[in-house]
Each structure stands twice: as C-alpha cells, then as structure tokens.
Kinemage of the C-alpha trace (Angstrom):
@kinemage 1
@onewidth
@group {chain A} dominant
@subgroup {mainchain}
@vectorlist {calphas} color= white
{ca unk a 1} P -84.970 136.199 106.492
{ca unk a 2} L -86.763 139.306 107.014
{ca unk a 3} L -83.901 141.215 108.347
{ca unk a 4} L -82.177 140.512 105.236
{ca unk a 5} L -84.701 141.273 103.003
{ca unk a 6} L -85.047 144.700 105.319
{ca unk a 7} L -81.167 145.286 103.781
{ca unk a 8} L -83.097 145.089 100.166
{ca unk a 9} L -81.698 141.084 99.399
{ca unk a 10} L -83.865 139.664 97.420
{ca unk a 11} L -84.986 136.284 99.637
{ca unk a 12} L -86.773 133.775 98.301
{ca unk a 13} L -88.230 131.364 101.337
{ca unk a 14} L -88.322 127.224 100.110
{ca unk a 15} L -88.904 124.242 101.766
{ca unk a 16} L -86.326 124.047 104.538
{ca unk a 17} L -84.315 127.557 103.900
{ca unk a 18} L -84.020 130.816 101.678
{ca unk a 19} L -82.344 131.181 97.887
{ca unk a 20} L -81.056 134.797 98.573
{ca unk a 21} L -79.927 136.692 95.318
{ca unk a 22} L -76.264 137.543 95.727
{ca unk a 23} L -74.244 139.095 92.785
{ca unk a 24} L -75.438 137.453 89.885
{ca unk a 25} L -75.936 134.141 91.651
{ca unk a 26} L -78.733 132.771 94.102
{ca unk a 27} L -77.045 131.298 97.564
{ca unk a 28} L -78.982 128.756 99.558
{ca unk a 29} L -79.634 129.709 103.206
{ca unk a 30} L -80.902 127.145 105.809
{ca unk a 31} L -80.753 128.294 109.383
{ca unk a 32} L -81.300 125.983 112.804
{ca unk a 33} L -81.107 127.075 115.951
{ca unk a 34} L -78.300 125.311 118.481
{ca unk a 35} L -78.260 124.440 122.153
{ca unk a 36} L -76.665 127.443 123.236
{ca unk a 37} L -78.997 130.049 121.854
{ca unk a 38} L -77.458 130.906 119.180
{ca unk a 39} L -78.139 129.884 115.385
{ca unk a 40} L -76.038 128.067 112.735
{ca unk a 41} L -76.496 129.332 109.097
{ca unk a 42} L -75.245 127.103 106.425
{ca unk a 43} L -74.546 128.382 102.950
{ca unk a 44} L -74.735 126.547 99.713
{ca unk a 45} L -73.684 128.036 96.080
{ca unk a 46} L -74.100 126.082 92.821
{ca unk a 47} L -71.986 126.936 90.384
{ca unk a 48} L -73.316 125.480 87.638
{ca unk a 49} L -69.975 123.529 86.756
{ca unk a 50} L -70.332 119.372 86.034
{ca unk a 51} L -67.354 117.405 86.106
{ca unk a 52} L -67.663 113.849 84.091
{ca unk a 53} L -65.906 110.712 85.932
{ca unk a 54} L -63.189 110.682 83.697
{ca unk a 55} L -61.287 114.091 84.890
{ca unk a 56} L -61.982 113.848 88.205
{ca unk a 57} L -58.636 113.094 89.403
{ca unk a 58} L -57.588 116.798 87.352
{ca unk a 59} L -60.686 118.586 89.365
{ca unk a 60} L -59.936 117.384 92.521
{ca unk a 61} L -56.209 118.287 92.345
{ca unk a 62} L -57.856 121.811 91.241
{ca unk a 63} L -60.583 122.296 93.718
{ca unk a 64} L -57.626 121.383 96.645
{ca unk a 65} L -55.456 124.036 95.066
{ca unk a 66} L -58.213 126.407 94.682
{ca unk a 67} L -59.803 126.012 98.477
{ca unk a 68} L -56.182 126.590 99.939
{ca unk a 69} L -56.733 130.345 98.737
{ca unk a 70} L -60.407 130.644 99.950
{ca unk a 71} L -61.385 132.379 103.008
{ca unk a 72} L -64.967 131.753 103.322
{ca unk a 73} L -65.901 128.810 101.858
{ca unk a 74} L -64.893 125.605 100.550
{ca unk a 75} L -65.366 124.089 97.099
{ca unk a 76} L -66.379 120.831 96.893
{ca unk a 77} L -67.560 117.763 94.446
{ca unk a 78} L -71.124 116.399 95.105
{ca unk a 79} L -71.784 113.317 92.850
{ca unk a 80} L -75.173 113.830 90.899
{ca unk a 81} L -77.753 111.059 91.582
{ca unk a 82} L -79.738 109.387 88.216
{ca unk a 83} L -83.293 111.286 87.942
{ca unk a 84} L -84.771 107.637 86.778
{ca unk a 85} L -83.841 105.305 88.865
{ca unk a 86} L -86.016 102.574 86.654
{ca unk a 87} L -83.259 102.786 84.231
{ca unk a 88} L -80.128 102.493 87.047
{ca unk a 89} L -82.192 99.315 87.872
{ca unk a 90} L -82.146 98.044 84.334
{ca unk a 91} L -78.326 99.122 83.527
{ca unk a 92} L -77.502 97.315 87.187
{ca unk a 93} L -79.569 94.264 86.032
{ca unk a 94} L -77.688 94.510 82.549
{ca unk a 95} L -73.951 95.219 83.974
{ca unk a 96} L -73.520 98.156 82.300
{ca unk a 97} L -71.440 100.670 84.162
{ca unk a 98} L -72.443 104.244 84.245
{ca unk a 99} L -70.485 107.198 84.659
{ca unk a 100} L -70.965 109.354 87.704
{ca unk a 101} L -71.128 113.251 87.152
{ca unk a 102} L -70.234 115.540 89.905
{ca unk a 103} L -71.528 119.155 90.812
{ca unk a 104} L -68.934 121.823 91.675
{ca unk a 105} L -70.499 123.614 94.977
{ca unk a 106} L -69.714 126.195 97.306
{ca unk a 107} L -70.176 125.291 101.035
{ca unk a 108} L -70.076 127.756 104.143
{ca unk a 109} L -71.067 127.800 107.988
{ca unk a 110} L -71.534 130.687 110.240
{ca unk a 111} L -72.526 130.297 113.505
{ca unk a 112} L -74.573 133.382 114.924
{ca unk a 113} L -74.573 134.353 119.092
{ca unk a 114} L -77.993 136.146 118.582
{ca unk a 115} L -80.418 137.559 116.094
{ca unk a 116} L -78.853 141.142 117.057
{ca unk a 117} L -78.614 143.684 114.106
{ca unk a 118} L -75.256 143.683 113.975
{ca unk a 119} L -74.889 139.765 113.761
{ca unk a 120} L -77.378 140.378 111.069
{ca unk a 121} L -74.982 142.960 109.227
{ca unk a 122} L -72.028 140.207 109.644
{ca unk a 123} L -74.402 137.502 108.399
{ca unk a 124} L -74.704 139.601 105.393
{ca unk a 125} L -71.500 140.651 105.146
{ca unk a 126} L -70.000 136.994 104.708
{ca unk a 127} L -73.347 135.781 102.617
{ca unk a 128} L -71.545 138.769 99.832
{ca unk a 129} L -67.949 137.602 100.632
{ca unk a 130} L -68.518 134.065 99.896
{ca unk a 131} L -70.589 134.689 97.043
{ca unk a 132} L -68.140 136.811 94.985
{ca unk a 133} L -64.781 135.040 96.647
{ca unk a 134} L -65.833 131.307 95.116
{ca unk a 135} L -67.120 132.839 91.795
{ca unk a 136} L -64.123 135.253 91.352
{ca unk a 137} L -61.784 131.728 92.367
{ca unk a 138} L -63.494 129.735 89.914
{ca unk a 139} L -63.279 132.523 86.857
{ca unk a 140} L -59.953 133.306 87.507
{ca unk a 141} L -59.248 129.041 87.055
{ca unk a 142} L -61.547 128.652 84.441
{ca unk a 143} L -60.063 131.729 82.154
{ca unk a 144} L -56.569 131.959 83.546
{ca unk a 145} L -53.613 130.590 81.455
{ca unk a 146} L -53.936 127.633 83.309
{ca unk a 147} L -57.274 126.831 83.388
{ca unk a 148} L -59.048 123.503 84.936
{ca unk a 149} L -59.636 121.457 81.768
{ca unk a 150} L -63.212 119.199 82.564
C-alpha cells in the first residue's frame, strides 16, 4: 500500500484491504500472502449498477456477452442481502416473497512473485487497466444502440 501511494494513488487502508482511487472510481484491494512467497491481490470494483429479479435473465445474457471482450476482469452479479433481517423474518413468517436485487461488480486476481518495484509498477499497471476496461465495457452497453435494458 505504501508503494502505491509512493506512485501518488490515493489509498485508503480499511478493515481487511485498501479502496485505492482509480479514474473516477475507488477499487477495493485486499492482499494475502501465499505458500510460495509470493502474494495474491484481489480486486473488487462496484459499479454502482442494481439489477431487480425480474431482468435478470436479460443481464446475465449481457454480462456473458460483455466478459467475453474483457481482458482483466470479469463482471459479475452478487445478490444484495436485506439490511433488516427482522423484517425477512416477518415476510418468511407471512409467505410473502421478496424480490432479490443484484449488484453489478468487477472482479480481478493478480498473483505477485515478490514485492519488487517492478511487480509493483505491473500491480499498478493492471489496478488502471481493469479500472477503465470494465467502466469503458459497461458505458459503451449502457449508451450504445443496444443498450442493457434493467
């Protein structure tokens, strides 16, 4: 994290990883170290795109489409879980049948041989790669002539 705030990224540390400002979007960054030595460096975007139940079957077909282009990263649906889960036990109790919403993210792994400075430079290279290659895929859907309608 502090090499790549060295390159002038602006890294936030959380929890269990790093938001690092990419673009005009924030990437999460978790890093663990594997057997070999080396280190494995997951990447997560949010796009900030929901998808109700009811298209999914038209997002999915889209997301496959659009990942078949992608170099870098995959898109992929992640189904929101209910903030109160008092009321999922009531609506359970009741029968009622919620809808499920699902976030659009952006998912990447690189796997790292050392900590050297120019694994660091390739780190960042594909943390700016991903970012811009999902966001430019998703506006170029979204505000093409045929656009994913959800």
């Amino acid at each position: 994290m502090s090499a790549l705030r060295r390159d002038g990224l602006d890294v936030v540390i959380v929890d269990d990883g790093a938001l690092v400002k990419e673009g005009d979007s924030s990437v999460a960054l978790y890093a663990e170290a594997t057997e070999d030595g080396g280190v494995l460096v997951r990447l997560h975007l949010d796009l900030n795109l929901y998808v109700d139940e009811e298209a999914l079957s038209d997002v999915l077909m889209g997301v496959n489409l659009m990942n078949q282009s992608l170099d870098y990263g995959i898109l992929l649906l992640d189904p929101l879980e209910s903030d109160d889960e008092d009321d999922d036990d009531t609506e359970e109790a009741e029968g009622l049948d919620e809808s499920v919403t699902f976030a659009v993210l952006g998912r990447s792994v690189l796997w790292l041989p050392s900590l050297e400075e120019r694994e660091l430079l390739r780190l960042r290279e594909h943390l700016g790669r991903f970012e811009r290659e999902l966001s430019e895929a998703v506006e170029r859907t979204l505000h093409g002539e045929r656009g994913i309608r959800a």
